[in-house]
C-alpha positions in Angstrom: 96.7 121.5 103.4 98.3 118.5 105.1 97.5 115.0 103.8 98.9 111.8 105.7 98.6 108.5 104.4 97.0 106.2 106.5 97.7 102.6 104.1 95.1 101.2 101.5 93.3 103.9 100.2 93.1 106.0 103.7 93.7 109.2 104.0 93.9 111.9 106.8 93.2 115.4 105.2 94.2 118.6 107.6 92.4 122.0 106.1 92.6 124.8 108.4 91.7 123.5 111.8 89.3 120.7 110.0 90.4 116.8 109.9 89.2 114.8 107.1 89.5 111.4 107.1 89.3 109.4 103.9 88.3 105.9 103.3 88.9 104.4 106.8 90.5 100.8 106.6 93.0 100.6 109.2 92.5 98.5 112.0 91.7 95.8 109.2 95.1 96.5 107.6 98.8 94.8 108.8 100.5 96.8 107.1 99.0 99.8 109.4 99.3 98.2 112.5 101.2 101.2 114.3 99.2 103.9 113.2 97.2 104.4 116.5 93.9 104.5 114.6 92.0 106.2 118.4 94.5 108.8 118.1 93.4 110.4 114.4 91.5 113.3 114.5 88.1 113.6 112.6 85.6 116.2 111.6 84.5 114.6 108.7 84.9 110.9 107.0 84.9 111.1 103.3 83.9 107.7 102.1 83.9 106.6 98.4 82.1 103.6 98.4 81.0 100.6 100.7 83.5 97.8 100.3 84.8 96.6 103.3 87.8 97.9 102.5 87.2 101.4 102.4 84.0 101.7 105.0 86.1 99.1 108.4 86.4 101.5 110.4 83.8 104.3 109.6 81.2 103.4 112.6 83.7 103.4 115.7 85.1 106.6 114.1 82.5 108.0 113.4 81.2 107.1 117.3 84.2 108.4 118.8 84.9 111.6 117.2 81.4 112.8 116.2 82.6 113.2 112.5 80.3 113.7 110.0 79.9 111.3 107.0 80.2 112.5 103.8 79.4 110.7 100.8 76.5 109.4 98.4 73.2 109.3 99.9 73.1 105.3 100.3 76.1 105.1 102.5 74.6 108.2 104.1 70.9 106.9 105.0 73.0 103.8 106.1 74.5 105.4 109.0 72.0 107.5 109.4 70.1 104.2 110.7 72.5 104.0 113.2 72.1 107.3 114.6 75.5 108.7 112.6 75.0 112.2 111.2 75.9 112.7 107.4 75.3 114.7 104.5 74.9 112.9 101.4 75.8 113.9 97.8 75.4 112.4 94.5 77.3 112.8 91.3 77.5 116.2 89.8 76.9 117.9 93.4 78.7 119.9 95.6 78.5 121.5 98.5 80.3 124.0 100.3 81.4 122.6 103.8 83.5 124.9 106.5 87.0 123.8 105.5 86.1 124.3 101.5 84.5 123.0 98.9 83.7 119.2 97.8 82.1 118.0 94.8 81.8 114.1 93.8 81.9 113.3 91.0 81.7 109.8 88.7 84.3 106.6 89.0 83.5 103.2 87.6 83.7 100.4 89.9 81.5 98.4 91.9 79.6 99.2 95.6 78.1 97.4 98.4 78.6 96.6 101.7 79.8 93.4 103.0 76.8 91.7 103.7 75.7 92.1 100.0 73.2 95.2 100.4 73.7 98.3 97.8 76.0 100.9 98.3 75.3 103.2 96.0 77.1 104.1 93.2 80.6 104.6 93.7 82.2 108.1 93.3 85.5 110.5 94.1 86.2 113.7 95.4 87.2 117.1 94.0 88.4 119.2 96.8 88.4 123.1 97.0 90.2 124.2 100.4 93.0 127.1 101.6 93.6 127.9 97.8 94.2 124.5 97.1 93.1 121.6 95.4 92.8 118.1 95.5 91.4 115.4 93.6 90.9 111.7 95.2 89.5 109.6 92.4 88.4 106.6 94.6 88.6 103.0 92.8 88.2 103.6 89.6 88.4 102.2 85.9 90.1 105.4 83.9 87.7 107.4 82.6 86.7 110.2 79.8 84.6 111.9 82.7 87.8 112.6 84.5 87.9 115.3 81.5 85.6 117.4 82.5 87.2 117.9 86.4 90.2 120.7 84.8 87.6 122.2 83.0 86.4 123.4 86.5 89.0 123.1 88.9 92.8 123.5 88.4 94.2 120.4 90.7 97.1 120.8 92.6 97.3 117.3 93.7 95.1 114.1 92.6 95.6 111.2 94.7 94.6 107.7 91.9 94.4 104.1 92.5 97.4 102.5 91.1 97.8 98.9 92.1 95.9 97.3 89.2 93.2 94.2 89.2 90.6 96.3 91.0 91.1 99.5 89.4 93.3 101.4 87.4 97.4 100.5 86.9 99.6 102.5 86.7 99.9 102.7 82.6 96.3 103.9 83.1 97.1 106.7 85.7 99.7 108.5 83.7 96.6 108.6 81.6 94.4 110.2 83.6 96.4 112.0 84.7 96.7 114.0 81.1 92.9 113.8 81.4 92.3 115.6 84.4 95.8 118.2 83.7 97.6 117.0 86.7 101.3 116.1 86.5 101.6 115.7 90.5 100.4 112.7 91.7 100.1 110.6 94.9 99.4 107.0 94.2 97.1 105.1 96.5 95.4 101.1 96.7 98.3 99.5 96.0 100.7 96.5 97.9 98.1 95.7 100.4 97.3 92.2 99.2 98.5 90.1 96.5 96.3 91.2 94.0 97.5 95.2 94.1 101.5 94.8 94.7 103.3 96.9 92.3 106.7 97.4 91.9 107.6 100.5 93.2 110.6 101.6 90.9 108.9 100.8 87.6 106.0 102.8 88.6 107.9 105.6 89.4 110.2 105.4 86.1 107.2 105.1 84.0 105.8 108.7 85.6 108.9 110.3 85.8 109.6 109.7 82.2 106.0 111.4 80.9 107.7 114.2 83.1 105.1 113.4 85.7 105.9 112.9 89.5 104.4 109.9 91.5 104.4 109.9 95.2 104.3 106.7 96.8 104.3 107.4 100.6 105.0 105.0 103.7 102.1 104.1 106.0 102.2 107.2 108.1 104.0 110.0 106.0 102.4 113.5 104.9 103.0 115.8 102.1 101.9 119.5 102.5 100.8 121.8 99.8 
């Protein structure tokens, strides 16, 4: 399992021969500028929930690659409308796809899309794929559901919002990240406007000494597992 990070809280996910992409906010995004965003592969798009910052580039992707959309049945039935194929979920569900196995489950934050219509309740991913697995928590307040996810599924990875304001810090995060039994983690949603900047070494410090490792990738960079 390859995962690249794309900026914001994009993600490209390589299982197998299968390309997930995560969250697509790129061409929106300065700081991704030279990612060449008609060069990514997709199979699926994973989306978490419809701010404009997670769901920019979703359509023209979608268009160009034939991906299929993933996510709760609002943001499904949405795309659906414009002739976008998708398979909607809720919380609790799951679903076995052919690169593995997805279920979404709960985050606490807000959803809509930008012109104000419902989203649908916004949600993460557990993901079961080539004997690993991977847990993307979306924006999220922490939460005591995040203790029921290693009571099912032994993460190797979970990637967390860390930039504060929106969702989580990173004080938080070493938090869940007891809760859901995972000391490797790859922080996401941080330094892309004012609101989110962190600073980088502090975060770091404060993981490494709970004995917990945070990743903090540049625009572009992959870790494999």
């Amino acid at each position: 399992m390859k995962i690249t990070f794309l900026g914001h809280a994009s993600l490209q996910i390589q299982i197998g021969n299968k390309y997930l992409i995560v969250d697509p906010f790129i061409s929106g995004n300065p700081k991704a500028s030279h990612v060449d965003i008609n060069g990514l592969k997709a199979d699926y798009i994973l989306v978490t929930h419809a701010h404009q910052d997670h769901i920019l580039d979703v359509e023209a992707m979608a268009k160009r690659t034939g991906a299929v959309i993933i996510s709760n049945f609002e943001i499904v039935s949405f795309y659906q409308e414009k002739n976008i194929e998708g398979h909607p979920m809720n919380h609790g569900g799951s679903w076995e796809f052919d690169f593995g196995r997805v279920k979404y489950v709960n985050a606490i934050h807000t959803s809509s899309f930008p012109d104000g219509s419902y989203g649908g309740q916004p949600g993460g991913f557990v993901i079961e794929g080539e004997r690993k697995n991977i847990y993307i928590a979306g924006d999220t307040a922490l939460t005591y559901d995040m203790k029921l996810i290693p009571l099912q599924t032994k993460l190797d990875l979970a990637i967390l919002p860390i930039g504060d304001n929106f969702t989580m810090g990173i004080d938080d995060a070493i938090i869940a990240s007891d809760f859901i039994e995972c000391d490797k983690i790859l922080g996401y949603h941080f330094d892309t406007f004012g609101y989110i900047e962190i600073n980088h070494d502090e975060a770091k410090r404060k993981f490494f000494d709970k004995d917990k490792d945070l990743m903090l990738l540049e625009i572009g960079e992959s870790i494999e597992l």
